[in-house]
C-alpha positions as CSV (number, residue, x, y, z in Angstrom):
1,X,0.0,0.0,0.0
2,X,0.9,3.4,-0.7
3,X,0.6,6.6,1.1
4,X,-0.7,9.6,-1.3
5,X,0.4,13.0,0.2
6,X,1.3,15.5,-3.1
7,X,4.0,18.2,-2.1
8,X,1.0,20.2,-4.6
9,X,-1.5,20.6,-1.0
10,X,-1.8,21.4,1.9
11,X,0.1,18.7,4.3
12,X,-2.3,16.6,6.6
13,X,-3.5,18.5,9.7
14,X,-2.4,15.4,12.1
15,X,-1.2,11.9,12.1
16,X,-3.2,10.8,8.6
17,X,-2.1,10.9,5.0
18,X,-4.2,12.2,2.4
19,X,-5.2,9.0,0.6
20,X,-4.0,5.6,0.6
21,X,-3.7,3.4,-3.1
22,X,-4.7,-0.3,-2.0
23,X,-2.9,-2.6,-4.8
24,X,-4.5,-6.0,-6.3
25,X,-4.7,-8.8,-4.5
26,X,-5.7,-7.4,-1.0
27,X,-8.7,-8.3,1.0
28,X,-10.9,-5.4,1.9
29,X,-12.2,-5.7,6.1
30,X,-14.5,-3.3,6.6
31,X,-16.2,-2.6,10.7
32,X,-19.2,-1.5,11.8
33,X,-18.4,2.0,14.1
34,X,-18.0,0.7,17.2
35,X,-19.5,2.4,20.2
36,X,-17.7,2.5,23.9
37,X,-19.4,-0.6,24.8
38,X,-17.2,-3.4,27.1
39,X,-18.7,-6.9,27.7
40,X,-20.1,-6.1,30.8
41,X,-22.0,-3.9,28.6
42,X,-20.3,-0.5,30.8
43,X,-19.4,2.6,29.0
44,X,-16.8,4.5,30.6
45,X,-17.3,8.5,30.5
46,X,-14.2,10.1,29.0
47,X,-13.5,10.6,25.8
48,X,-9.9,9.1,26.1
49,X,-11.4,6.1,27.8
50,X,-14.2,5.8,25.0
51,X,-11.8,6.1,21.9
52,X,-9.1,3.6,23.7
53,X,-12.3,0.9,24.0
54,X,-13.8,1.5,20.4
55,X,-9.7,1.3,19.1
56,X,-9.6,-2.2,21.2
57,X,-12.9,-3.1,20.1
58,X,-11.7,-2.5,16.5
59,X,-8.0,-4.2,16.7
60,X,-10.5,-7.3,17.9
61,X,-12.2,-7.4,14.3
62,X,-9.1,-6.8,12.5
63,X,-7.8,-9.7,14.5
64,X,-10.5,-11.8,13.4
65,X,-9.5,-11.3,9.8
66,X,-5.7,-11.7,10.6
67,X,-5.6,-7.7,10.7
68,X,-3.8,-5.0,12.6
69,X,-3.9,-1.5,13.1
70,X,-0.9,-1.4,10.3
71,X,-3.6,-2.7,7.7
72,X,-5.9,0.3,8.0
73,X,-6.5,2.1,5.4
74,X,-8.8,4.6,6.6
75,X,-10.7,5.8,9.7
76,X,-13.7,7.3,10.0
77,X,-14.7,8.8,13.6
78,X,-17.4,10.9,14.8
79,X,-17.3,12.7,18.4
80,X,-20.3,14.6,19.5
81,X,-18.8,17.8,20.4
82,X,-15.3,20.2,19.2
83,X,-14.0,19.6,22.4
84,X,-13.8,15.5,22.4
85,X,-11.2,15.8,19.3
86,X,-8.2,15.8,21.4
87,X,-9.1,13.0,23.2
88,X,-9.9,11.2,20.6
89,X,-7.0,12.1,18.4
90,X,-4.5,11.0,21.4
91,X,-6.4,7.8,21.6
92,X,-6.2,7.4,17.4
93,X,-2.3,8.5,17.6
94,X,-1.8,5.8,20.5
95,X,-3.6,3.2,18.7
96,X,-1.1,4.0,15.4
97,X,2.4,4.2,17.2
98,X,4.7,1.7,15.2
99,X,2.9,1.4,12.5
100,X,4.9,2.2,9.4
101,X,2.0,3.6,6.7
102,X,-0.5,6.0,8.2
103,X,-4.2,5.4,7.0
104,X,-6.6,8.1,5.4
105,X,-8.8,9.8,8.1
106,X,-11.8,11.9,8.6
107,X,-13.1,13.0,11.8
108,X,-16.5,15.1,12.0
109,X,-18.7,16.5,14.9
110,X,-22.2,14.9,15.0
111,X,-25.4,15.6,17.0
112,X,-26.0,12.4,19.1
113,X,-25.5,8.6,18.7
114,X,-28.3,6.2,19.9
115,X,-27.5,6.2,23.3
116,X,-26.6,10.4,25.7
117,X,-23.7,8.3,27.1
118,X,-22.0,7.5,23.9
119,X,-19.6,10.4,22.7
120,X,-17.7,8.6,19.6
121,X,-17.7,6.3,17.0
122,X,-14.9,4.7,15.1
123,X,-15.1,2.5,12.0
124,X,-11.8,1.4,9.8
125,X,-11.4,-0.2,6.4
126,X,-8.3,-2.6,6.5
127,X,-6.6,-3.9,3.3
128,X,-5.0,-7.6,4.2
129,X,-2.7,-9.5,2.0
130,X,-2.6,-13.1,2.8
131,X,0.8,-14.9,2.7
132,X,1.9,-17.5,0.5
């Protein structure tokens, strides 16, 4: 996979590239957002604390596929208010640390989810080449 960033914009405002080329041969995993929701079916209340359980939540799927965070190709998240991003973006740049290829992203502020408590949602797109 390749990274698209052209020297002709504006570089990326954080840790995300502007586009990501998937080559032939790779298996698309796509995830459902994920909410802040632990077996015990307990949301936690900050942000940070949300993002970190949706990221684990998500690294869980990829798993299941034979995935990791290095195989995402983009993330989508939504936070309900302006002043969540910088949790959420800690918890995103936390999630990402060794990984060599950043993935496409796009964060936007939304009204509500389906439950008051919830205040993000993250779904990825992973691109997985199987050896052999």
């Amino acid at each position: 996979m390749r990274e698209l960033t052209p020297k002709t914009i504006a570089p990326p405002l954080a840790a995300y590239t502007h586009g990501v080329e998937v080559p032939k041969g790779a298996r698309l995993v796509f995830t459902s957002g994920q909410l802040a929701v632990d077996l015990t079916g307990t949301t936690p209340e900050s942000v940070r604390a949300q993002s970190d359980l949706c990221f684990s939540n998500i690294a869980a799927i990829l798993g299941a596929a034979g995935a990791g965070p290095g195989d995402v190709v983009r993330i989508n998240a939504f936070v309900t208010d302006r002043a969540y991003m910088a949790d959420y973006m800690a918890a995103r740049d936390a999630w990402l640390v060794g990984v060599e290829r950043l993935p496409a992203s796009t964060l936007m502020i939304v009204g509500g989810f389906t439950r008051a408590e919830f205040k993000v949602e993250i779904e990825v797109v992973a691109a997985v080449f199987d050896q052999g």
